[in-house]
PQR file of N, CA, C, O and H, with PARSE charges and radii, in Angstrom:
ATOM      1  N   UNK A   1     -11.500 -22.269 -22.549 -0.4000 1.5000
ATOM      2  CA  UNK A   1     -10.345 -21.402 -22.688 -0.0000 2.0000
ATOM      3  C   UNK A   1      -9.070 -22.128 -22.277  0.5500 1.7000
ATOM      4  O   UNK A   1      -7.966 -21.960 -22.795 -0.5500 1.4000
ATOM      5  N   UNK A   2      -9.397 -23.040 -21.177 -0.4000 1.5000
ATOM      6  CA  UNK A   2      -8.512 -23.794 -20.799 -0.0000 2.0000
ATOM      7  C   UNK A   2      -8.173 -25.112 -21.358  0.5500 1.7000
ATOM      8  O   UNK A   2      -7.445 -25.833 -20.675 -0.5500 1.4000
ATOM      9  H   UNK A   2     -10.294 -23.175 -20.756  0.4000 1.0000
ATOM     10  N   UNK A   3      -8.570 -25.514 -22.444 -0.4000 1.5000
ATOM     11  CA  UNK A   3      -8.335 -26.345 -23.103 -0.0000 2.0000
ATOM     12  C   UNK A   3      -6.743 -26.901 -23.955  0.5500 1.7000
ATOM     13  O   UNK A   3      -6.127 -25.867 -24.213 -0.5500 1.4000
ATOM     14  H   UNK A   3      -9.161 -24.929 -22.999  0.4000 1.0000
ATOM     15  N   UNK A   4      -6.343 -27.516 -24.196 -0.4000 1.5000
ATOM     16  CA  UNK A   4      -5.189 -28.219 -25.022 -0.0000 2.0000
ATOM     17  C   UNK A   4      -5.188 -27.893 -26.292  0.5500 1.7000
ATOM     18  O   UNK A   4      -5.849 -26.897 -26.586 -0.5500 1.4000
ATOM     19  H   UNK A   4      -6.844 -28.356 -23.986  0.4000 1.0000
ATOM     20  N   UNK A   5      -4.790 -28.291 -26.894 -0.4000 1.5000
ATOM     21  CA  UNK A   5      -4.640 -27.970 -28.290 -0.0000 2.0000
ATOM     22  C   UNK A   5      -3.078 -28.267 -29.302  0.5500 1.7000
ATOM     23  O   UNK A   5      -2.948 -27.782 -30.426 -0.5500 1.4000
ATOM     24  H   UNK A   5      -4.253 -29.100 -26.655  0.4000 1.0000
ATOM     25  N   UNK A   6      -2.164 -29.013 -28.728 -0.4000 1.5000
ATOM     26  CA  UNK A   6      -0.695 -28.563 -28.771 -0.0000 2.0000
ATOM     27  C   UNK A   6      -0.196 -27.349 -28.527  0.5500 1.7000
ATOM     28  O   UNK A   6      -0.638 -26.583 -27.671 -0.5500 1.4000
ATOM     29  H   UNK A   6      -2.270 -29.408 -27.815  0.4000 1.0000
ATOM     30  N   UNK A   7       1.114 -27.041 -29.563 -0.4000 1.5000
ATOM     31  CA  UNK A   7       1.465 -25.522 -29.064 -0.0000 2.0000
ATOM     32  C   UNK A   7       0.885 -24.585 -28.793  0.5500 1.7000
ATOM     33  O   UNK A   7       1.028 -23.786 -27.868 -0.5500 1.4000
ATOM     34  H   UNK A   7       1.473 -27.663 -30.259  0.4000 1.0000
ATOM     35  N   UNK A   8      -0.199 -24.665 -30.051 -0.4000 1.5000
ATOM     36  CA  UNK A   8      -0.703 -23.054 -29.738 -0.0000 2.0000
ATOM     37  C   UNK A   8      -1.941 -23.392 -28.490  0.5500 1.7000
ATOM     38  O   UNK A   8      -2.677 -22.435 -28.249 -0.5500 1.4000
ATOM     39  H   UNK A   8      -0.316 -25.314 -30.803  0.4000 1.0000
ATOM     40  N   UNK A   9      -2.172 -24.531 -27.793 -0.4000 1.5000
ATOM     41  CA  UNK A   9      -2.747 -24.055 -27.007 -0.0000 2.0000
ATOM     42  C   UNK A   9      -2.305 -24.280 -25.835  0.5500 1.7000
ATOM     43  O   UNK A   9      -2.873 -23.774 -24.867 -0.5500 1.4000
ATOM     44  H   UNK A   9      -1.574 -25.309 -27.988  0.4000 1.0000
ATOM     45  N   UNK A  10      -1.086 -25.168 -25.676 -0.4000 1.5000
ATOM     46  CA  UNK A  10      -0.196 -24.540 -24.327 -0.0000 2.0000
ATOM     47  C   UNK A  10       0.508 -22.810 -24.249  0.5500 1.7000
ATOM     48  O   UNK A  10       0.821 -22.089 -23.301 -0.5500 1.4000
ATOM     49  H   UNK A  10      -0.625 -25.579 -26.462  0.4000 1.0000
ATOM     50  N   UNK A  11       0.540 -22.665 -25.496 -0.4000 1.5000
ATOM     51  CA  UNK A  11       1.055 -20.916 -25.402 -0.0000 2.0000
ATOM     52  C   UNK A  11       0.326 -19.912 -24.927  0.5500 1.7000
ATOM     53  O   UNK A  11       0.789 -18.889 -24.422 -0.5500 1.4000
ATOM     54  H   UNK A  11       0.286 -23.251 -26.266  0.4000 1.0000
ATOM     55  N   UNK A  12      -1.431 -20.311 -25.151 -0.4000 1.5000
ATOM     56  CA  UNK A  12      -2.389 -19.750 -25.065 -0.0000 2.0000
ATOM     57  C   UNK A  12      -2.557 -19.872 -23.134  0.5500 1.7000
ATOM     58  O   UNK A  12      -2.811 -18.952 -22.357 -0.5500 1.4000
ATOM     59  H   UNK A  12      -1.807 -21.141 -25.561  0.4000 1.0000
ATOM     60  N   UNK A  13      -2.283 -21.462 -22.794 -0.4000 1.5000
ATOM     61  CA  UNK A  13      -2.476 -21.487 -21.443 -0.0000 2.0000
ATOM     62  C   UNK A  13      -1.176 -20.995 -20.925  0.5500 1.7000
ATOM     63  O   UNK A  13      -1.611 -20.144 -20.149 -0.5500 1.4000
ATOM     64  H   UNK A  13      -2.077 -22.210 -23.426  0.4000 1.0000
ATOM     65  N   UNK A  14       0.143 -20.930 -20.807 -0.4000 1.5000
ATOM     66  CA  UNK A  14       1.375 -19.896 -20.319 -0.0000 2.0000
ATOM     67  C   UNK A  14       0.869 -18.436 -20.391  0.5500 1.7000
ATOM     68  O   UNK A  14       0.815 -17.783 -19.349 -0.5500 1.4000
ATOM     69  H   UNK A  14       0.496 -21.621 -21.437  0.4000 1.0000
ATOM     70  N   UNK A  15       0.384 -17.735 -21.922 -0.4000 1.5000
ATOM     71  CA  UNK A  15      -0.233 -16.682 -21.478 -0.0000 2.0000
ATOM     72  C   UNK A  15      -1.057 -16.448 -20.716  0.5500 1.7000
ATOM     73  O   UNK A  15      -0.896 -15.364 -20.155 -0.5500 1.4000
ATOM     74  H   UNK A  15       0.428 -18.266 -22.768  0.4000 1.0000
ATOM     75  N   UNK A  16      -2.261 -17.225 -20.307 -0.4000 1.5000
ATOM     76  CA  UNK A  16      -2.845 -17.065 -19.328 -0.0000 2.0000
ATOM     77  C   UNK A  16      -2.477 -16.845 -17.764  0.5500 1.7000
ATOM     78  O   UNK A  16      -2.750 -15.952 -16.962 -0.5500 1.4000
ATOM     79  H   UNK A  16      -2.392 -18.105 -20.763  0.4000 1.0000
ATOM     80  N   UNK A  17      -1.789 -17.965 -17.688 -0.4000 1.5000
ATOM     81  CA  UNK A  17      -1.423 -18.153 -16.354 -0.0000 2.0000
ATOM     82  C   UNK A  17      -0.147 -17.146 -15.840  0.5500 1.7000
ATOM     83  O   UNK A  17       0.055 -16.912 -14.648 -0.5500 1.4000
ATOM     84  H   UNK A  17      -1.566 -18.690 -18.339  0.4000 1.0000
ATOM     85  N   UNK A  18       0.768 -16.532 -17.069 -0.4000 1.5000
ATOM     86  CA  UNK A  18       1.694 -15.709 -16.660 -0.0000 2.0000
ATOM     87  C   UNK A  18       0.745 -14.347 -16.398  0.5500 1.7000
ATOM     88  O   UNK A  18       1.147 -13.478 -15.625 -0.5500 1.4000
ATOM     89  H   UNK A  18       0.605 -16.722 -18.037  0.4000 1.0000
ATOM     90  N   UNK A  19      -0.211 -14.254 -16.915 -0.4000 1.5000
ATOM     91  CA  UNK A  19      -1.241 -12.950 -16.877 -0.0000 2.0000
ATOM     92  C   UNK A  19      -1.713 -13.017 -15.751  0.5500 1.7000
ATOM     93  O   UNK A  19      -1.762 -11.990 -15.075 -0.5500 1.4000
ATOM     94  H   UNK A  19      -0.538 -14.960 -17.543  0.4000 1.0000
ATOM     95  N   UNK A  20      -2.236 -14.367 -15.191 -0.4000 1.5000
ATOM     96  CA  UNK A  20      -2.355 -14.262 -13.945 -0.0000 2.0000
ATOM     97  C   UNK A  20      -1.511 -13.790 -12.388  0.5500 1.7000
ATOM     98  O   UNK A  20      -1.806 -13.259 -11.318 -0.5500 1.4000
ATOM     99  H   UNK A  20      -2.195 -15.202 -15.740  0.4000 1.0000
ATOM    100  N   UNK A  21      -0.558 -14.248 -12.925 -0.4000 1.5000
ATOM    101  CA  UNK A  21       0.624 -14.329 -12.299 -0.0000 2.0000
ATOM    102  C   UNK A  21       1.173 -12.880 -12.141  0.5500 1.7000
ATOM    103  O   UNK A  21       1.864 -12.501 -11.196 -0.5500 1.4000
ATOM    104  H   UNK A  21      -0.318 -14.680 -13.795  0.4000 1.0000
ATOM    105  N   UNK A  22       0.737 -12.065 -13.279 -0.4000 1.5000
ATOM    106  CA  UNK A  22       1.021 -10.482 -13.339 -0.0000 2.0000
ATOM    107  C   UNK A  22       0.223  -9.600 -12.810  0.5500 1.7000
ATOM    108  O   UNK A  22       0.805  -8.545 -12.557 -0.5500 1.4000
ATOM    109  H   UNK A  22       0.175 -12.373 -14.047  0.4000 1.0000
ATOM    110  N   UNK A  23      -0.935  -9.622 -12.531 -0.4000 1.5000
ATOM    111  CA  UNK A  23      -2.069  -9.601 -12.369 -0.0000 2.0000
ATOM    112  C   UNK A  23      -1.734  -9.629 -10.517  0.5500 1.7000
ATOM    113  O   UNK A  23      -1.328  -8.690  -9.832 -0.5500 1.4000
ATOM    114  H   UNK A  23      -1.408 -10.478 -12.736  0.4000 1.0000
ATOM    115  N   UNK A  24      -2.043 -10.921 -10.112 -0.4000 1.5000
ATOM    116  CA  UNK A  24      -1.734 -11.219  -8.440 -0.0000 2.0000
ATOM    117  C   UNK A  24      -0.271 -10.066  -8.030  0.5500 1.7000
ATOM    118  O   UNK A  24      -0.189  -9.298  -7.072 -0.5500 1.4000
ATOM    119  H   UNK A  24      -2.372 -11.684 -10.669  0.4000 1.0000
ATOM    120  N   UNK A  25       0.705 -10.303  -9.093 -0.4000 1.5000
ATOM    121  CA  UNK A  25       1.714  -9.102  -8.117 -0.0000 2.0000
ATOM    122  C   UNK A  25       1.235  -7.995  -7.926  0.5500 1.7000
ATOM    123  O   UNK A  25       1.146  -7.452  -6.824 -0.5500 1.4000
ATOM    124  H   UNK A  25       0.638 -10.927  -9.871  0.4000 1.0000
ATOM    125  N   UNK A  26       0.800  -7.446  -9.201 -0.4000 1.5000
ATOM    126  CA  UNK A  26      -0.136  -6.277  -9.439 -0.0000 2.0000
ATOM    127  C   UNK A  26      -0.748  -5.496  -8.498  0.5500 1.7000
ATOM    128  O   UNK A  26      -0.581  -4.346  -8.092 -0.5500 1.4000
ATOM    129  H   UNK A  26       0.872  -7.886 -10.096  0.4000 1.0000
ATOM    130  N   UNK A  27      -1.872  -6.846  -8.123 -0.4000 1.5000
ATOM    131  CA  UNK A  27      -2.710  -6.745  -6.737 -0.0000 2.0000
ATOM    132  C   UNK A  27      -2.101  -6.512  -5.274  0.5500 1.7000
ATOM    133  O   UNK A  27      -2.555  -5.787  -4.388 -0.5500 1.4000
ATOM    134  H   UNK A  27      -2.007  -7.780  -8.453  0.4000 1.0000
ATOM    135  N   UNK A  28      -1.044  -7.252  -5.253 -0.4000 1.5000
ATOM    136  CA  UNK A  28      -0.023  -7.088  -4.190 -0.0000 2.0000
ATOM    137  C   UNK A  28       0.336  -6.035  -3.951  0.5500 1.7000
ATOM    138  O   UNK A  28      -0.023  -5.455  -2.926 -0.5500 1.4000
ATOM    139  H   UNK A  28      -0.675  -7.840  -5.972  0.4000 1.0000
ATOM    140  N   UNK A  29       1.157  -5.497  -4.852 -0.4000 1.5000
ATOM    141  CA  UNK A  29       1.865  -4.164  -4.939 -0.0000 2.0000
ATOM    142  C   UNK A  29       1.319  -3.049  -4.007  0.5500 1.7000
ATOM    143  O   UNK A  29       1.710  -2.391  -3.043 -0.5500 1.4000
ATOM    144  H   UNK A  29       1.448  -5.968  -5.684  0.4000 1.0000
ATOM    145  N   UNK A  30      -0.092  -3.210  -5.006 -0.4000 1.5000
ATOM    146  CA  UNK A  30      -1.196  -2.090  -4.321 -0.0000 2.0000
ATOM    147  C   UNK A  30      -1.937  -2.199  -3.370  0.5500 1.7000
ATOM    148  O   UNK A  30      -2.449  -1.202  -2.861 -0.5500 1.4000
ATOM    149  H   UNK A  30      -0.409  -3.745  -5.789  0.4000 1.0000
ATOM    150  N   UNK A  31      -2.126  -3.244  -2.989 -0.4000 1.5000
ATOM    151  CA  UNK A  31      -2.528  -3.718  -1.564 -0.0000 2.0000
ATOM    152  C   UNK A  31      -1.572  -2.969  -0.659  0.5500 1.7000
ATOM    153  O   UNK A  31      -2.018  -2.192   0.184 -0.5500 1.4000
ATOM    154  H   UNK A  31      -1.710  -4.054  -3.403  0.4000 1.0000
ATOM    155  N   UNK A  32       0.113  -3.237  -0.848 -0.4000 1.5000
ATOM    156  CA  UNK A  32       0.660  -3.130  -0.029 -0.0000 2.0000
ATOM    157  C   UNK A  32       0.839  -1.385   0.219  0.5500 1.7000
ATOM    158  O   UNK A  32       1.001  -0.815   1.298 -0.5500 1.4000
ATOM    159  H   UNK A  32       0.475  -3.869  -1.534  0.4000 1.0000
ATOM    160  N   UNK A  33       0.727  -0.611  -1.525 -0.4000 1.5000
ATOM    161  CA  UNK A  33       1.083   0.722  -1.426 -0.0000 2.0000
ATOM    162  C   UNK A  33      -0.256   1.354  -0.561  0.5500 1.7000
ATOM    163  O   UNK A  33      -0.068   2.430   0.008 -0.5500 1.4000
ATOM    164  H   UNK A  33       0.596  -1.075  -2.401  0.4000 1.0000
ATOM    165  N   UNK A  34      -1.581   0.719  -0.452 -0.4000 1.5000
ATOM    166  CA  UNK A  34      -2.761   1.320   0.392 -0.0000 2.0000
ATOM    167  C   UNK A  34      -2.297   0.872   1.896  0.5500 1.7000
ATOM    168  O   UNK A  34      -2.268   1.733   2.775 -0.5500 1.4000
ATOM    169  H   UNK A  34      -1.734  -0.155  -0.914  0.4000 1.0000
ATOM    170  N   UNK A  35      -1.927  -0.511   2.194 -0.4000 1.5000
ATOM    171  CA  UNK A  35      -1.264  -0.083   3.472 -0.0000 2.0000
ATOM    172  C   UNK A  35      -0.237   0.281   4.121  0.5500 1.7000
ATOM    173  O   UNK A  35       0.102  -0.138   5.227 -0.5500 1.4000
ATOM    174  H   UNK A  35      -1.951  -1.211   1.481  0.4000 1.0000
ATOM    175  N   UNK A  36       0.287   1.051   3.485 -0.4000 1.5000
ATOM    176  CA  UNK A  36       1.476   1.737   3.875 -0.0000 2.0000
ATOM    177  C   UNK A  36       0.616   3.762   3.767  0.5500 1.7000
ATOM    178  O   UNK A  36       0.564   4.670   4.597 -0.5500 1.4000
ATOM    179  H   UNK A  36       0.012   1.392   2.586  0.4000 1.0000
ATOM    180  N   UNK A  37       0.238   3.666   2.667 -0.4000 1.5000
ATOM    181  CA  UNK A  37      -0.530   5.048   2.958 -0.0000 2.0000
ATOM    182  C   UNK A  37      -1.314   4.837   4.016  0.5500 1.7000
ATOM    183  O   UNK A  37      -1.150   5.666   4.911 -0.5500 1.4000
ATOM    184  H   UNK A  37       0.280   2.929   1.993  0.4000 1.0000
ATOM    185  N   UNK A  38      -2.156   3.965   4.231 -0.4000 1.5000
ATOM    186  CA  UNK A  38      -2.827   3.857   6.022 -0.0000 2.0000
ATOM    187  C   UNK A  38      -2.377   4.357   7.296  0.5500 1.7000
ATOM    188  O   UNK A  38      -2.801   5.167   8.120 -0.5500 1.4000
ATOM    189  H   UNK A  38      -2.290   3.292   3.504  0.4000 1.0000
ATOM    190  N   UNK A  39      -0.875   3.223   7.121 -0.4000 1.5000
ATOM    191  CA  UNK A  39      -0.035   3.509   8.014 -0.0000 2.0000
ATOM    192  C   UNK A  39       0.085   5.335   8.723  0.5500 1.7000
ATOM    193  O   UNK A  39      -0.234   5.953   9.739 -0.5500 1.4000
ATOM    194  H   UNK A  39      -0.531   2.564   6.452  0.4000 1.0000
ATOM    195  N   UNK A  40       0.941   5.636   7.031 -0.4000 1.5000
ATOM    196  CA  UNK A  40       2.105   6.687   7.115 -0.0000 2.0000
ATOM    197  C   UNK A  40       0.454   8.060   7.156  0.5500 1.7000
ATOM    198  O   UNK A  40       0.818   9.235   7.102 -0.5500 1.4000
ATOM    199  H   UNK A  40       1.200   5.134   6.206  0.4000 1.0000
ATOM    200  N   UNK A  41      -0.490   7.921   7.207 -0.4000 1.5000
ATOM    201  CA  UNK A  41      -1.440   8.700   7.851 -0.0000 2.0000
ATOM    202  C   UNK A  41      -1.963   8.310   9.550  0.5500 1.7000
ATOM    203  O   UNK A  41      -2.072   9.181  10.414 -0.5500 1.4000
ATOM    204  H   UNK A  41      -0.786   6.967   7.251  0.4000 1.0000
ATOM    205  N   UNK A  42      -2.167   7.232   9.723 -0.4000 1.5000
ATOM    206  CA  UNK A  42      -2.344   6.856  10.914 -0.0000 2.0000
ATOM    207  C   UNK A  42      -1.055   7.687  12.356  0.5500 1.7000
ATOM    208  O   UNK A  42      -0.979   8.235  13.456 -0.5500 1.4000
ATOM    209  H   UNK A  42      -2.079   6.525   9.021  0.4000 1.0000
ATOM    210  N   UNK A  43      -0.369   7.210  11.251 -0.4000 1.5000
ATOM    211  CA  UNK A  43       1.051   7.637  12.541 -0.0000 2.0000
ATOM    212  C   UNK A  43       1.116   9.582  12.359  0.5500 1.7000
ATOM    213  O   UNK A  43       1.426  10.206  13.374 -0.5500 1.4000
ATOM    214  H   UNK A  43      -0.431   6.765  10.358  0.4000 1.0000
ATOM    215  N   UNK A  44       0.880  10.200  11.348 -0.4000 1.5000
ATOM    216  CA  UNK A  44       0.577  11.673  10.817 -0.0000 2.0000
ATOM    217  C   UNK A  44      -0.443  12.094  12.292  0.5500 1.7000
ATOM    218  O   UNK A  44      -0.210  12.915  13.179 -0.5500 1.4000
ATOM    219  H   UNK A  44       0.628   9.693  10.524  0.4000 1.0000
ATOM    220  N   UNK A  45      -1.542  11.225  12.115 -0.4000 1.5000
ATOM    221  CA  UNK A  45      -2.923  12.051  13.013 -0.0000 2.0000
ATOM    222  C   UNK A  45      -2.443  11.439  14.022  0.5500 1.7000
ATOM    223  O   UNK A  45      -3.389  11.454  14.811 -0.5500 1.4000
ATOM    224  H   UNK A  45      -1.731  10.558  11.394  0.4000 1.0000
ATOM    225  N   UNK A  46      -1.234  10.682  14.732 -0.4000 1.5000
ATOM    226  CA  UNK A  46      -1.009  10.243  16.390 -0.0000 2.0000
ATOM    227  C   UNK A  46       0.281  11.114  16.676  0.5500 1.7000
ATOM    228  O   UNK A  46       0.570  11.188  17.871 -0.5500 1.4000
ATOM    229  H   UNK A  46      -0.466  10.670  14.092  0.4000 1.0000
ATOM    230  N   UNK A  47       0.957  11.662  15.957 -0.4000 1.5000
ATOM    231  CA  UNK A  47       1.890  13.027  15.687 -0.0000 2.0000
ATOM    232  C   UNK A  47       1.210  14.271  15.979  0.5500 1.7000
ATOM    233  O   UNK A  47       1.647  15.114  16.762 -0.5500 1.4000
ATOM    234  H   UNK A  47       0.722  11.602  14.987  0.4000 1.0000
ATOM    235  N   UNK A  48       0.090  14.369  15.306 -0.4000 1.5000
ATOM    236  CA  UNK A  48      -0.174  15.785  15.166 -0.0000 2.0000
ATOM    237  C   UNK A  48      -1.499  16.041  16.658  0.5500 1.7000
ATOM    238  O   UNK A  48      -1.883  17.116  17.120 -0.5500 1.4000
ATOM    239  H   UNK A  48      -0.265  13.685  14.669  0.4000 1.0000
ATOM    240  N   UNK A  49      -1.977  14.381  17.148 -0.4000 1.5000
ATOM    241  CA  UNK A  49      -2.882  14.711  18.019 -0.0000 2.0000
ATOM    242  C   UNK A  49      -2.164  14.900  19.168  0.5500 1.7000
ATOM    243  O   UNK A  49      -2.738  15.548  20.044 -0.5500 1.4000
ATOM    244  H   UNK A  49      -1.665  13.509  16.772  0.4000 1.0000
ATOM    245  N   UNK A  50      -0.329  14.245  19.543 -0.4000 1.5000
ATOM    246  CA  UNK A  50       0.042  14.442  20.505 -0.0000 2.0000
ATOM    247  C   UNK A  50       0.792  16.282  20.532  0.5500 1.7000
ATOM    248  O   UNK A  50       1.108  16.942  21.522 -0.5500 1.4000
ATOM    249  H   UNK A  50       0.137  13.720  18.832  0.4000 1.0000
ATOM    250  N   UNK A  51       0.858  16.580  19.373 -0.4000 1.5000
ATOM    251  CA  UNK A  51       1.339  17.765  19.481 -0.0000 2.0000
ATOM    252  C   UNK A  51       0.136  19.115  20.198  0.5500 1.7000
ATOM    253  O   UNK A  51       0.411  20.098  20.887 -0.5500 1.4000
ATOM    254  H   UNK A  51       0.601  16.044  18.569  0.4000 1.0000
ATOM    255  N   UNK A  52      -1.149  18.643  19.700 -0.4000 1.5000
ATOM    256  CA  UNK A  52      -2.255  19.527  19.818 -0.0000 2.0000
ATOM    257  C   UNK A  52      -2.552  19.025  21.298  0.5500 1.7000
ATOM    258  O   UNK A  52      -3.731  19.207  21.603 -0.5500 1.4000
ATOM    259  H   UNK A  52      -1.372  17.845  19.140  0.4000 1.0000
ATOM    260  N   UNK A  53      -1.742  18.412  22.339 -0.4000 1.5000
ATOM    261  CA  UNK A  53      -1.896  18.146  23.885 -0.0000 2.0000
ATOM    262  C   UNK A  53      -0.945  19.026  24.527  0.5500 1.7000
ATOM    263  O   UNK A  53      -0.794  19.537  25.636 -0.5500 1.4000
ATOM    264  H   UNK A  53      -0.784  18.264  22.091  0.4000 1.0000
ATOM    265  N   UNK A  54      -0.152  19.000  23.001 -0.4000 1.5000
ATOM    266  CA  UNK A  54       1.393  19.991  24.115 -0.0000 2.0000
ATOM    267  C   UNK A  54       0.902  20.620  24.008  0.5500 1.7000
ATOM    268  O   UNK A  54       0.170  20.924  24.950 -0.5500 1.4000
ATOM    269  H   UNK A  54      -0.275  18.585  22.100  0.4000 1.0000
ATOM    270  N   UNK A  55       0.844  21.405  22.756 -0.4000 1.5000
ATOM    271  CA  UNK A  55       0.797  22.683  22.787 -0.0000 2.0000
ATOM    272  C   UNK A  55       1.027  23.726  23.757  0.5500 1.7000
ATOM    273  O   UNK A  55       2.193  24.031  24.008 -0.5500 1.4000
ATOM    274  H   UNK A  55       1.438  21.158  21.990  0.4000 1.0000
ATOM    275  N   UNK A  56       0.312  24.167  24.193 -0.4000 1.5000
ATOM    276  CA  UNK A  56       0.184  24.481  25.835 -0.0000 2.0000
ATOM    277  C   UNK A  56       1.693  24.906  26.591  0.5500 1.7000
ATOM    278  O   UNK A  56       2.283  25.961  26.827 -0.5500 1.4000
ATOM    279  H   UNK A  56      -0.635  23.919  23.989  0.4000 1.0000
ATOM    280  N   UNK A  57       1.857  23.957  26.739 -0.4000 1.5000
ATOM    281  CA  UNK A  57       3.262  23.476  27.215 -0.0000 2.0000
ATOM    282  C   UNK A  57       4.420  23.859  26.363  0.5500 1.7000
ATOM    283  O   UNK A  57       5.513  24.165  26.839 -0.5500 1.4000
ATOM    284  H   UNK A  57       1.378  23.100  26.547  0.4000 1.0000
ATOM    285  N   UNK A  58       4.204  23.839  25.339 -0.4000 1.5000
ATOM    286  CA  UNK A  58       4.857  24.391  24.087 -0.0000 2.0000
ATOM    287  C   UNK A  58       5.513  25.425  24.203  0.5500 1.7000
ATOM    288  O   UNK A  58       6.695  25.706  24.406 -0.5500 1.4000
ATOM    289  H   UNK A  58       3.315  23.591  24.952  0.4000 1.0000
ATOM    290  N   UNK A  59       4.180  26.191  23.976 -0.4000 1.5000
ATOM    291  CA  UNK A  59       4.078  27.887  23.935 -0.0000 2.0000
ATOM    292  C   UNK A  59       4.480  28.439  24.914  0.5500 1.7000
ATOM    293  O   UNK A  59       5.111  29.463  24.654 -0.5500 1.4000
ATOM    294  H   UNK A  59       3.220  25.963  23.811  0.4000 1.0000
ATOM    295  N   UNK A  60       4.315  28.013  26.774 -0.4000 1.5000
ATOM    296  CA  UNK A  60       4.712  28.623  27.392 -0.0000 2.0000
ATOM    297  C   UNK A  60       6.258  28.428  27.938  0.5500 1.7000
ATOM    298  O   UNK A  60       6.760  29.019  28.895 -0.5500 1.4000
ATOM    299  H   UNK A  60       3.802  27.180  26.986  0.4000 1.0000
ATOM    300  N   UNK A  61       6.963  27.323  26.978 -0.4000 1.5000
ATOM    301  CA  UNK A  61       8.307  27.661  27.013 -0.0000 2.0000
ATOM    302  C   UNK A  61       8.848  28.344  26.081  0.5500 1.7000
ATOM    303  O   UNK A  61      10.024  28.558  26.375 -0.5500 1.4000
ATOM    304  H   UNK A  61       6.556  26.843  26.201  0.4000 1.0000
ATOM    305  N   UNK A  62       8.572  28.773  25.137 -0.4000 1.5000
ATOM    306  CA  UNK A  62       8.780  29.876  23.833 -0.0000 2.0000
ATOM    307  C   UNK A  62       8.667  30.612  24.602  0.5500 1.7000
ATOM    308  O   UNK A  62       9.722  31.150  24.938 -0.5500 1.4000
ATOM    309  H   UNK A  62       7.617  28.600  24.898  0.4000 1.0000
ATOM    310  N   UNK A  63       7.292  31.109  25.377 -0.4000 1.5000
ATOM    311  CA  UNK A  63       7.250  32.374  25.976 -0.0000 2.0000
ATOM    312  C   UNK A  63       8.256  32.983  27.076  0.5500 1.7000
ATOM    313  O   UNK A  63       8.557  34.143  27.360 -0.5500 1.4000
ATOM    314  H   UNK A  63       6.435  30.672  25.104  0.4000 1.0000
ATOM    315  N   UNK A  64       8.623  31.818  27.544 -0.4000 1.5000
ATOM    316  CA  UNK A  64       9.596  32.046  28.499 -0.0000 2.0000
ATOM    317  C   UNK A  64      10.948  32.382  28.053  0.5500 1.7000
ATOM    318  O   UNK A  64      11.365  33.519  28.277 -0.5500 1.4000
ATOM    319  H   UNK A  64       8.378  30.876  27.313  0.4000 1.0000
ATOM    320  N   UNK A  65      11.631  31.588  27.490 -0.4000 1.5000
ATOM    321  CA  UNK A  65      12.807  31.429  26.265 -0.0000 2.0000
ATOM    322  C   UNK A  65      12.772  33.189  26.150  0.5500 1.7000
ATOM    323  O   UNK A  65      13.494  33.769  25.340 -0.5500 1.4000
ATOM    324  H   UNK A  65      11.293  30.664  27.308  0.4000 1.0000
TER
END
């Protein structure tokens, strides 16, 4: 596939390698959009576990208020 050929088979290898090349950002992208959803849940359940400590504490200044 990787072979020579003149033009048409350096055109053949640029398509390849730009495909590759599209391909790896591709991969990137979404690599990066899964760790960022990781994240932006990780930090969600260390939000919502410190809230479920107040609580407590919460409520009995509402109640007071």
């Amino acid at each position: 596939m990787l072979e020579g050929g003149g033009e048409k088979g350096g055109l053949h290898l640029l398509k390849y390698l730009a495909s590759l090349a599209l391909q790896g950002l591709i991969s990137q992208y979404e690599h990066e959009q899964a760790r960022d959803a990781y994240y932006e849940k990780w930090i969600l359940s260390v939000h919502l576990e410190l809230l479920q400590q107040y609580k407590p504490y919460i409520d009995v200044k509402l109640k007071v208020c």
